[in-house]
C-alpha positions in Angstrom: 142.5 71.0 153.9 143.4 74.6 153.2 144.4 74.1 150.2 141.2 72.0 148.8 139.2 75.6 150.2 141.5 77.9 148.6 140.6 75.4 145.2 136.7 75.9 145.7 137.2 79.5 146.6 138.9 79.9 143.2 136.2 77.7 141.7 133.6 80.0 143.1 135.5 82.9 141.8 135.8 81.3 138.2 131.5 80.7 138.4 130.5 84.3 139.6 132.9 85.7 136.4 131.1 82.9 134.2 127.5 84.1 135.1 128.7 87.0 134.9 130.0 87.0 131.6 126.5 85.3 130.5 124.4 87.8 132.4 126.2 90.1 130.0 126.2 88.1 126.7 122.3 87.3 127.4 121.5 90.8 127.8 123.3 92.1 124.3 121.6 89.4 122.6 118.6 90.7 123.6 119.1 94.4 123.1 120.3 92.9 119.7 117.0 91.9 119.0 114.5 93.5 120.9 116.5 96.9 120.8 115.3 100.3 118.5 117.8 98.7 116.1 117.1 94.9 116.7 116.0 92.3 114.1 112.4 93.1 114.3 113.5 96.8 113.1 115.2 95.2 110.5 112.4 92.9 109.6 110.5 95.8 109.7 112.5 98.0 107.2 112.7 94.7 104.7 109.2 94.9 105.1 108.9 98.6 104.3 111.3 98.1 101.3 109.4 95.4 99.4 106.3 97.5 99.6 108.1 100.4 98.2 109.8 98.3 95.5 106.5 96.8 94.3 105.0 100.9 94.1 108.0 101.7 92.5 107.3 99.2 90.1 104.1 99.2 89.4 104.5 103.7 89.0 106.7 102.9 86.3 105.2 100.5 84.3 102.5 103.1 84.5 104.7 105.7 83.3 105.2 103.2 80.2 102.0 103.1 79.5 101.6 106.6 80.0 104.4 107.6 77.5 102.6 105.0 74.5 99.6 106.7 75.5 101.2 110.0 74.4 103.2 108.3 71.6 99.9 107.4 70.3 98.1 111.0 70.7 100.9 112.2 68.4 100.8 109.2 65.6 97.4 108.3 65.3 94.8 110.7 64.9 92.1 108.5 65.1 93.0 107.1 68.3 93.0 111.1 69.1 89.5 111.2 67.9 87.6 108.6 69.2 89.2 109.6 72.5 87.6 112.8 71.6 84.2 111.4 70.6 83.6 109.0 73.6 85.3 111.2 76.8 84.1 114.8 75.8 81.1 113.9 73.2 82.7 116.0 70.3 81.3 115.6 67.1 82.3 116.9 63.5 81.1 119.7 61.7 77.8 118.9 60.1 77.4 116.1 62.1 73.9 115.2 64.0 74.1 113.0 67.3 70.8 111.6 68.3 70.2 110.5 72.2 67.7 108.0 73.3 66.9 107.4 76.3 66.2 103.3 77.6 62.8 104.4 80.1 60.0 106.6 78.9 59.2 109.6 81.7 57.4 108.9 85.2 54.2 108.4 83.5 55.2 105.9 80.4 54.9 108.4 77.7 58.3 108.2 75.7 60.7 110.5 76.5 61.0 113.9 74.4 63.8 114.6 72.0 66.0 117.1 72.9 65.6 120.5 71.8 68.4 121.4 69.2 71.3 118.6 68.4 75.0 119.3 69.6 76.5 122.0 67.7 79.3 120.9 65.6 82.9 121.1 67.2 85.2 120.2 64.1 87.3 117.2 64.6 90.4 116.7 61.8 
């Protein structure tokens, strides 16, 4: 008889270290997760990293177009002018630009011409 409770005392003893041990292992697994460097930080960082991939991409396909764009500016001077002509309304020497307007005034009379036509600002 003594030695069948010295046998469950020793069984008891092996439990307690066993839910022990798994009190432990359970609460690593969840600082392993939940913790400031778990998964869902690292989920977050992947996150993070595609978003800044995709920018970095898409900055330097712009800096491709950016440097035809230039490329172009210095091979083709008509490219250079009819940028000229439609973004800052240059005209060449000589030249007269005419402006009409869709609507008459407020009181359906046709709109008047402007005074004096665009001075002439040389274009190659």
């Amino acid at each position: 008889m003594r030695h069948r409770s010295l046998h469950v005392q020793e069984l008891r003893s092996h439990i307690r270290l066993l839910v022990g041990l798994a009190c432990v292992v359970a609460a690593l697994g969840a600082f392993t997760v939940f913790g400031t460097n778990g998964v869902a930080r690292l989920a977050e960082l992947r996150e993070c990293k595609r978003v800044l991939t995709d920018r970095a991409f898409r900055l330097l396909q712009e800096n491709e177009d950016l440097r035809e764009q230039i490329t172009r500016f210095h091979q083709d001077d008509h490219h250079l002018e009819s940028l000229a002509r439609s973004q800052l309304g240059l005209v060449r020497d000589r030249e007269i630009v005419y402006q009409f307007s869709d609507a008459g005034g407020a009181d359906g009379a046709p709109a008047s011409p402007p005074s004096s036509p665009a001075p002439g600002l040389g274009l190659r």
